[in-house]
N, C-alpha and C positions, 0 to 999 in steps of 0.2 A: 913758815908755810904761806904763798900765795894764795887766795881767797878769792873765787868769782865775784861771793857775796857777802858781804859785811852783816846784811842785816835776813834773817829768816822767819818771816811771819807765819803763823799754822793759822789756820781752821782749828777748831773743839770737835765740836760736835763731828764723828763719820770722818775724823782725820787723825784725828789723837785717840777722840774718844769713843767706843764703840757703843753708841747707842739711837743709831739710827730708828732699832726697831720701836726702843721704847718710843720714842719718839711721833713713830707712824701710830702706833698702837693708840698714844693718849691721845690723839688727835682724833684717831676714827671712834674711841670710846666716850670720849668728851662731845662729840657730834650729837651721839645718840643720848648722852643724857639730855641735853636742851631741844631735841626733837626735830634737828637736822638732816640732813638725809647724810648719811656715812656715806665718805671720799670713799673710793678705791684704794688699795694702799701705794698704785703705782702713781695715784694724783696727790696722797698725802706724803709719800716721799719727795714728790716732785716741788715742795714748797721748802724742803726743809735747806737752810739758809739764810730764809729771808725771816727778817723779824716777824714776832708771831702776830702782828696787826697786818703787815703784809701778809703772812702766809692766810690768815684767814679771809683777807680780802679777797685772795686772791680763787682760795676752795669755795666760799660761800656766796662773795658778793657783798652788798648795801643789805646787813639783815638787823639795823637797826642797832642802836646803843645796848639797851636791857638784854638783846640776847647773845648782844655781841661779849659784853662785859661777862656774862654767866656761862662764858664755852673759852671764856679768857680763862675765868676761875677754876672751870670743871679741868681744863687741859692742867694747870699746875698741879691739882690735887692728883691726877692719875700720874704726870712726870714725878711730882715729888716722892708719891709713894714708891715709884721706882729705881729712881736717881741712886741709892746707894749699891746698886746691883750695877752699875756701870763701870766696865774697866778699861782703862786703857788700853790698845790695842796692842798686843805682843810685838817688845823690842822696845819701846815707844819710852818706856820709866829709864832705861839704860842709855840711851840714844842723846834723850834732850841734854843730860850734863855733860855727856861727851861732844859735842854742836859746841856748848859754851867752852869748855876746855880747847878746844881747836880755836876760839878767838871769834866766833859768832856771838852777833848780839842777837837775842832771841825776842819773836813780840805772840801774841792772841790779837785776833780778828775775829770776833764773831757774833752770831745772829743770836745768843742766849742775852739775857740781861746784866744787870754786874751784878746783883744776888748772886744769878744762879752760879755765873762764870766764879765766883767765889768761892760758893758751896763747893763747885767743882775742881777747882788748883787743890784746895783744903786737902779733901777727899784722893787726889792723885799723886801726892805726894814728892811733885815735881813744880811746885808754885814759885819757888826759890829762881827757877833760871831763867825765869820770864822777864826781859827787860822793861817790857811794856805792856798794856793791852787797851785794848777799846771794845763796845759792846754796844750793841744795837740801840738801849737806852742812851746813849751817851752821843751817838752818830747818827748820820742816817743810815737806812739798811742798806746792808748791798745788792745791787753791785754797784749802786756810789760809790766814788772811789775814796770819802771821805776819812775810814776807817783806815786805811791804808797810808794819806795824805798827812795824817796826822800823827802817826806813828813815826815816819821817816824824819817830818818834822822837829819833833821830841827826842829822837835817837839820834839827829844831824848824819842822815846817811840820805842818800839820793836814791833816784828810781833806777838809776841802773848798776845800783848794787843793793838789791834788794829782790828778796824771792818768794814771792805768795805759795801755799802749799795748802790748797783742797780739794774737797771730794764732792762740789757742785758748781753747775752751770755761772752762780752768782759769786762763788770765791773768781771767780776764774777771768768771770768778766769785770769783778772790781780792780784785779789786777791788768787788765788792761786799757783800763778808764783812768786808772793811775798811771800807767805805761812801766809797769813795772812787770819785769817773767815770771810766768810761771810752770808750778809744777801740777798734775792732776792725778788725785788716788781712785782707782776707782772699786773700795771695799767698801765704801760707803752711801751715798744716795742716788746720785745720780747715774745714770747711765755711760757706755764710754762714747758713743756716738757724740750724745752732748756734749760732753768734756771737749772732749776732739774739736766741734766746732770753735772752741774758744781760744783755740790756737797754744794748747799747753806747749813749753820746752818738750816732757817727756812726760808718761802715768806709768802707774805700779802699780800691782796688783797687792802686793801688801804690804806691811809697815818697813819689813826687813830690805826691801827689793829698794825702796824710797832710800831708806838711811845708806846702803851702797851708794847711790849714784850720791846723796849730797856728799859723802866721805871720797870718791874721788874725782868731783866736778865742782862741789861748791865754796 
């Protein structure tokens, strides 16, 4: 089989994995315990991607270490209690072994840290086909193209065989700060407008519509 792409990097978070909401949820719940004024849930999606020192920079501003540190703590304790209700998005447990069986190397890019990105392979039951991953902790956040640069690195595959695949503004522009194509989902945070400026190959609307086009284009 001829191959567009040697190498298929995901997004987690709102690309594999469906938990966008929790996501927005802990963020605007966590607000309100330290006595912030709760984001909107269409500004606290709009953060999600970015590591959560950006994302909170980015919702709140310079609001100082102590309360910064304690909307840090408060966000884990509401994601954690959540985290085991998170499922991967239908198609998505079938899909990743069949990607490796076709001769893809498979990697993770994302804005969780490596705890969590751990807890989460565990827990999904598809940890195995991961060739690689990088994680916010480890990189800078995106859309640096750091996370991206460093994987193709490690894997010895180049940017133009290699395919970014998610569901925000910051997947999308890491892959192209990298100069590498991509793909945009849009079941997940962002909007498609967004996406769209970022200049994706193609987006889908769900996991199924994605796994078509990489099974007869990638």
């Amino acid at each position: 089989m001829i191959k567009s792409y040697d190498l298929i990097v995901f997004d987690w978070d709102g690309t594999l994995a469906d938990s966008t909401q929790i996501i927005i949820d802990s963020i605007r719940t966590a607000a309100d315990d330290v006595g912030l004024p709760i984001p909107a849930r269409d500004a606290a999606s709009s953060i999600i991607g970015l590591g959560l020192g950006e994302a909170i920079d980015t919702l709140f501003g310079d609001i100082g270490n102590s309360q910064f540190n304690e909307l840090v703590a408060r966000y884990g304790y509401h994601y954690k209690s959540k985290e085991h209700e998170i499922p991967l998005f239908y198609g998505a447990s079938d899909a990743i072994p069949m990607l490796v069986e076709r001769g893809h190397l498979l990697a993770v890019a994302t804005g969780k840290g490596r705890n969590g990105l751990n807890r989460a392979l565990e827990k999904s039951g598809i940890s195995n086909y991961f060739h690689a991953t990088r994680c916010v902790d480890e990189c800078r956040s995106k859309p640096h193209p750091q996370m991206l640069l460093e994987l193709m690195d490690e894997l010895g595959v180049s940017s133009d065989r290699t395919l970014m695949i998610g569901d925000t503004s910051f997947d999308l522009l890491m892959a192209k700060n990298a100069n590498v194509a991509s793909l945009a989902v849009t079941y997940g945070a962002h909007p498609l407008d967004d996406l769209l400026s970022c200049g994706p190959v193609a987006h889908f609307d769900d996991f199924q519509e994605l796994n078509k086009w990489i099974i007869n284009n990638a």
